[in-house]
C-alpha positions in Angstrom: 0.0 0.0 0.0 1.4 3.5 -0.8 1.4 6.2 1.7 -1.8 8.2 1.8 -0.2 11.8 0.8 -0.5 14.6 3.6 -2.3 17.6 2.7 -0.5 19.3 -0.5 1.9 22.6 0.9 0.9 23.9 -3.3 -1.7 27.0 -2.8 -3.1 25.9 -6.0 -3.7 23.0 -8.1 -1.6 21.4 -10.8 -3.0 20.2 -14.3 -2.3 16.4 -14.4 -1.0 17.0 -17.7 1.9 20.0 -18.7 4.4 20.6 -21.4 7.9 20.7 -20.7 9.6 23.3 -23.4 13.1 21.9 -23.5 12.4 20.3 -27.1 11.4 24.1 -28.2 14.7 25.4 -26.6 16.8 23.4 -29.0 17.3 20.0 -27.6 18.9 17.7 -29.6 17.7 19.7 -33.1 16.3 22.9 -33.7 12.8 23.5 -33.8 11.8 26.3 -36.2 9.9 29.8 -34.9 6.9 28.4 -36.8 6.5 25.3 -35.2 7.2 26.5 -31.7 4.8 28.9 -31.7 2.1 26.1 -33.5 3.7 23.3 -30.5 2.0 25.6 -28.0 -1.0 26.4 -29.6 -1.6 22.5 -30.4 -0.8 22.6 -26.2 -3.7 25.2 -25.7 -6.3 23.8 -27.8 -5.8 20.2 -26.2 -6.3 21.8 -23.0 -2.7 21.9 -21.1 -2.6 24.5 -18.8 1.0 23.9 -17.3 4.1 24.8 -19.0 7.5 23.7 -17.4 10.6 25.5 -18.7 14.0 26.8 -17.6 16.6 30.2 -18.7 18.9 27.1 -19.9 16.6 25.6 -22.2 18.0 27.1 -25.6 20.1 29.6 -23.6 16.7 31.8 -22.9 15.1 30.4 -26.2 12.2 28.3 -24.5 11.2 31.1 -22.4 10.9 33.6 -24.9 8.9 31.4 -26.7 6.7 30.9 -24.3 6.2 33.7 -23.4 4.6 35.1 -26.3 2.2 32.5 -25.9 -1.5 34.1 -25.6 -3.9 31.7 -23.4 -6.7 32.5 -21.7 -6.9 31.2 -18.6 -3.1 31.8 -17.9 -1.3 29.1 -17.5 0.4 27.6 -14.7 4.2 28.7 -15.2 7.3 27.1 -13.6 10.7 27.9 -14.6 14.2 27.2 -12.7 17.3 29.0 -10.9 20.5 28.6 -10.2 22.8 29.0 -13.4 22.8 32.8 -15.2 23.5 32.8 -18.7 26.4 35.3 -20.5 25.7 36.1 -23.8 29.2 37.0 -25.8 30.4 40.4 -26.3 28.3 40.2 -30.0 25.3 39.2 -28.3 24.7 35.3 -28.8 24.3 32.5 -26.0 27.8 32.4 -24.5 28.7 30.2 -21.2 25.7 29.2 -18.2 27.2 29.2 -14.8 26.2 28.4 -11.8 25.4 31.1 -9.4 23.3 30.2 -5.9 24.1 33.8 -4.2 21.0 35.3 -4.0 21.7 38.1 -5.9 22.0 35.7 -8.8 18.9 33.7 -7.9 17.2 37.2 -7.8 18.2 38.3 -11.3 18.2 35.1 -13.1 14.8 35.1 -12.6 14.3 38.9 -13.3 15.7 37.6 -16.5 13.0 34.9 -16.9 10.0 37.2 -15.8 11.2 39.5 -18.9 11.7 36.8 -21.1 8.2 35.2 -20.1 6.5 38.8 -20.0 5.4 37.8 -16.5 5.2 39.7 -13.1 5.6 36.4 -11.0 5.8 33.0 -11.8 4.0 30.3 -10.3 7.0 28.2 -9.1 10.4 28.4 -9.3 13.0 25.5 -9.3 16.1 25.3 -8.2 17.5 23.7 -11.1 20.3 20.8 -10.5 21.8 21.7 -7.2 22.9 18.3 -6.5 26.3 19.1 -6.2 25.8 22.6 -4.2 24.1 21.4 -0.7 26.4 24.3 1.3 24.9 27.0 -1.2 21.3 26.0 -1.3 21.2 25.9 2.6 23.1 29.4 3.0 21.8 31.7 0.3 19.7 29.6 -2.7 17.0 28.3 0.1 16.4 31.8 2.1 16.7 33.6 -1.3 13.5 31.3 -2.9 11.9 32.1 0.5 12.1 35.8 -0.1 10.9 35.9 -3.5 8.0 33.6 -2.4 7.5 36.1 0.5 7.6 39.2 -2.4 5.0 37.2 -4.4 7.1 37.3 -7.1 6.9 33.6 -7.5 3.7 31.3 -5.4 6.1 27.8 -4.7 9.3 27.0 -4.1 10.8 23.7 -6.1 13.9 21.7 -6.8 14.3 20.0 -9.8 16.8 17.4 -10.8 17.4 14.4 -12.6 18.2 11.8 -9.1 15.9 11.1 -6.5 18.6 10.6 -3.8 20.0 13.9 -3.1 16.2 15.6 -4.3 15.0 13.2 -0.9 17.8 15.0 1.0 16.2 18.6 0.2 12.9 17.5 0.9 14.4 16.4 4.3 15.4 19.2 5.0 13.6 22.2 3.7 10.2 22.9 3.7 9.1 22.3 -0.6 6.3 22.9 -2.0 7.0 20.7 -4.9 9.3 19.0 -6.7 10.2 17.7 -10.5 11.9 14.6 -10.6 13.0 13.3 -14.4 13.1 10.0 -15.5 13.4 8.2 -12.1 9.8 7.3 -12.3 9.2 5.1 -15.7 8.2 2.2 -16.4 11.8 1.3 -16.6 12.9 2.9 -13.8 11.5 2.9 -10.7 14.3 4.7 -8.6 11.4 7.5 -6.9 9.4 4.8 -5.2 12.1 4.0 -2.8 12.8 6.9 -0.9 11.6 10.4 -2.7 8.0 9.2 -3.0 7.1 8.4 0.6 8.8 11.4 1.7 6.9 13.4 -0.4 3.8 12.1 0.6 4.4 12.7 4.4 5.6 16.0 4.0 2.7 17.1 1.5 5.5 18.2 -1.5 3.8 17.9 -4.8 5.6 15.9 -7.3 5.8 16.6 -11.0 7.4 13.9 -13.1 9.0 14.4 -16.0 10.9 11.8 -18.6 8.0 9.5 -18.3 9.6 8.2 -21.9 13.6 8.1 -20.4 14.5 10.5 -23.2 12.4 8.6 -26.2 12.9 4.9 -25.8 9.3 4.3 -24.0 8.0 6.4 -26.9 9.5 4.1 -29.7 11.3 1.4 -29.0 12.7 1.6 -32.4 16.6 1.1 -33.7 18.8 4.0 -32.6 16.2 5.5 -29.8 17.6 7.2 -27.0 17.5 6.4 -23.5 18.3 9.0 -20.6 20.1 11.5 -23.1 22.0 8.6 -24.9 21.6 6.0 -27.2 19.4 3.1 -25.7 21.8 0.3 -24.7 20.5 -3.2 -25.9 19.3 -4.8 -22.7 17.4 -1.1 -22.5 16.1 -1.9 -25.6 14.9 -5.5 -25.3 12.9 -4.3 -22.0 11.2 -1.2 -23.7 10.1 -3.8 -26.1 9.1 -6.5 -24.1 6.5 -3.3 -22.4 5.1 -2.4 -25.9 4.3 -5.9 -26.3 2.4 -6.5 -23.7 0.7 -3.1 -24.3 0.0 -4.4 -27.6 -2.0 -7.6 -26.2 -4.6 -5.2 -24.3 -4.4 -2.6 -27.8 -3.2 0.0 -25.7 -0.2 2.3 -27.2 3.0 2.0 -25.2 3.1 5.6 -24.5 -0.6 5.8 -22.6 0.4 3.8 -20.5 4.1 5.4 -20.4 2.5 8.6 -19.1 -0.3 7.4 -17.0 1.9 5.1 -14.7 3.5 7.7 -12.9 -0.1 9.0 -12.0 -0.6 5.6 -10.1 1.3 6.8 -7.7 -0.8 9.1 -5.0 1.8 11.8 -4.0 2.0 12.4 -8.2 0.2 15.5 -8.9 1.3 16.2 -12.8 3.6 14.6 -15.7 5.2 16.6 -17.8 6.1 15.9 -21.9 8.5 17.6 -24.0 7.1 18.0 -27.3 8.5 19.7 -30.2 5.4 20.3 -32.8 2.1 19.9 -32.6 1.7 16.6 -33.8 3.6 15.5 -30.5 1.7 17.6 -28.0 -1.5 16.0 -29.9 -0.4 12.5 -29.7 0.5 12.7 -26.1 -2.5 14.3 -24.9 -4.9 11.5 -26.4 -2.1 9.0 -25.1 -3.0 10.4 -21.6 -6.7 10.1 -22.1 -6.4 6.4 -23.6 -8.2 4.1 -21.1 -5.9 1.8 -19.7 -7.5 -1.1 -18.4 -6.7 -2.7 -14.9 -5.7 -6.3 -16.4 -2.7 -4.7 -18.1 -1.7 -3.0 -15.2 -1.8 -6.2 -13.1 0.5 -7.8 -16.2 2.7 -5.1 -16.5 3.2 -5.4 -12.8 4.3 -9.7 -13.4 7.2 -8.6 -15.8 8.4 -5.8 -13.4 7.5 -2.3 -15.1 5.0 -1.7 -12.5 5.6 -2.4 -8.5 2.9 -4.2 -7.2 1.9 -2.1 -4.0 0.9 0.6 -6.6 -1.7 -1.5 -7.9 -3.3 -2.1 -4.3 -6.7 -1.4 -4.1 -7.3 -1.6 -7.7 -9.6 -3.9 -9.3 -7.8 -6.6 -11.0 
């Protein structure tokens, strides 16, 4: 049985479903002005309210995308902190660096709220400080608390890519939320063990984010990628093995991809990266796609899913 999550510390409520801009920042291949802007229109129209993105997503790209993004309601906006970009002398994306002073904190996101065209955000990461536990307790963490306190953002957040030291902050510091990517998959189950439960307890939302470990759970196809590099073979063979037995109940491998995370109480929202609007409408029907409880209970016998998430569901 999973823990039963305390109430959540988020003073509002997160979409199940957001977008994650990195795609639309440039990651991996360029994505055009054009089909950026049409990418988040697709986003609008399939109604996805939450947009995740961050100053180092296409050095400032992403958020000036997004932020010429009309929507009406406004969307739930989260971007991140911790690294300050320097253009070169002739103005083009130079070197990111790190910088967890809160000066920097404060004008990195000065720097997002102009790119966005916002006032205030409505959380704001601190983006891979895995490495920097001194800094975040002696200037990032009161800095966030400040800005919260100014209203210039509504939730304080880390975000990173291991659950481990993202448990550690959670012990420590009072989060509202957190984003953990691609610890929480159908082939990787690293979240459950510690970050999870602590979560629930303390009441920190969690957003999940790499639901498809960087394209393999997608399409287990020749050549996919899995966590930012190309999909080793026994990777391969297990992301296959899935979309079979997907394929048994006709269910596409990435419904059930993005729901399983959701299985989990202390989930509040998943997050894609799409880079046109073909992707952002594929996903969003992928998340709607009724996935019955027998494959659940099957994918649970070959290992994708752990049993305890399944209790209480019929089967």
């Amino acid at each position: 049985m999973t823990d039963r999550p305390a109430a959540n510390r988020l003073p509002f409520t997160l979409p199940r479903l957001g977008l994650g801009t990195a795609p639309l920042g440039g990651l991996f291949e360029e994505v055009s002005e054009e089909e950026a802007a049409a990418t988040l229109t697709a986003a609008t129209e399939a109604g996805i309210t939450y947009f995740d993105t961050a100053p180092r997503y296409g050095h400032g790209l992403a958020e000036q995308r997004l932020g010429r993004l009309s929507a009406d309601p406004a969307p739930v906006i989260s971007t991140k902190t911790g690294w300050l970009l320097r253009p070169r002398p002739d103005g083009s994306p130079g070197e990111v660096i790190t910088d967890w002073t809160e000066r920097g904190i404060r004008e990195s996101l000065e720097a997002s709220l102009t790119r966005l065209g916002r006032s205030a955000v409505d959380i704001l990461y601190l983006h891979d400080p895995d490495n920097y536990p001194d800094e975040i307790r002696r200037t990032a963490y009161p800095a966030v608390r400040r800005l919260r306190e100014e209203g210039l953002i509504r939730a304080i957040g880390f975000g990173m890519n291991h659950s481990g030291p993202l448990a550690a902050y959670v012990e420590e510091f009072e989060v509202d939320v957190v984003l953990i990517a691609g610890r929480l998959s159908l082939l990787d189950h690293e979240a459950l063990t510690t970050l999870l439960p602590l979560c629930a307890r303390t009441g920190t939302a969690v957003v999940v984010g790499g639901v498809f470990n960087t394209g393999l759970l997608a399409d287990p196809a020749p050549g996919a990628m899995f966590n930012y590099r190309p999909a080793p073979a026994h990777a391969l063979e297990r992301a296959r093995q899935c979309r079979a037995l997907c394929d048994a109940y006709d269910v596409p491998l990435p419904a059930a991809a993005i729901q399983f995370p959701l299985l989990h109480p202390a989930v509040s929202s998943v997050v894609l990266g799409c880079r046109s609007a073909a992707e952002v409408t594929a996903n969003a029907a992928a998340a709607r796609f009724p996935v019955p409880d027998e494959l659940w209970q099957r994918l649970a016998r070959n290992g994708f899913v752990p049993e305890q998430l399944l209790a209480g569901r019929a089967g």
